[in-house]
C-alpha positions, -999 to +999 in steps of 0.1 A: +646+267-142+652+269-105+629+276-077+640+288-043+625+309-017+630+341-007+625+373+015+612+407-001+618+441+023+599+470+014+628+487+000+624+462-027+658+439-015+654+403-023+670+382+000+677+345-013+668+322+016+689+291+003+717+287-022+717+291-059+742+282-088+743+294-118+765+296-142+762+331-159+739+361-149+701+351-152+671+368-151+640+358-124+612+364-118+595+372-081+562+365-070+552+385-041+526+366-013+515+390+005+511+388+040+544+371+041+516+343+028+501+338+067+473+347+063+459+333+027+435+308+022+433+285-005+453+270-031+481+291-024+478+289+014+477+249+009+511+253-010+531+274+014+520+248+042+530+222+023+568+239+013+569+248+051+565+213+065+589+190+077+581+164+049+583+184+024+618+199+038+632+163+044+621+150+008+643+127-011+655+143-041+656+124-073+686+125-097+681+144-132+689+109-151+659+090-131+634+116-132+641+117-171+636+080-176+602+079-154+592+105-178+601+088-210+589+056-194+550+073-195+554+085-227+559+050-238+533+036-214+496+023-230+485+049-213+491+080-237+484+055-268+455+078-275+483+105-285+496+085-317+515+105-342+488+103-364+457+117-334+436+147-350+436+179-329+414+207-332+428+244-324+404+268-304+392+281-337+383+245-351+406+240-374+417+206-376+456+202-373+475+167-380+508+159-363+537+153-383 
């Protein structure tokens, strides 16, 4: 999953505002901010500050391989001990549920 910005006209054209590859035809899916997101407050207006800034623009980008062993790096920290193989869950209906 990829997520770029982009410009909706009231025709309904969606205009990509940075480049995309893919390898086959895929299917999106748009949210519209309305406003062009100016004038919202919030959690969303906190958001489109933040993608707007300089910092955020100038980022460092991670490589797939690193940001996959950070992530299986916390699944093997102490940390998530509590989620053992063998850790009893309940569903929303209390049924009791045992990994396996």
């Amino acid at each position: 999953m990829v997520t770029v910005e982009a410009e909706i006209m009231p025709d309904g054209t969606v205009t990509l505002l940075e480049p995309v590859k893919i390898r086959h035809k895929s299917r999106a899916i748009v949210t519209v901010i309305e406003n062009g997101g100016r004038a919202i407050n919030g959690n969303v207006g906190a958001v489109l500050e933040l993608i707007e800034s300089t910092d955020f623009k100038n980022r460092r980008s991670y490589p797939i391989e690193e940001i996959k062993e950070h992530i299986e790096e916390a699944r093997n920290s102490m940390a998530f001990a509590f989620l053992a193989e063998e850790e009893d869950l309940y569903t929303k209906d209390d049924l009791k549920v045992r990994f396996k």
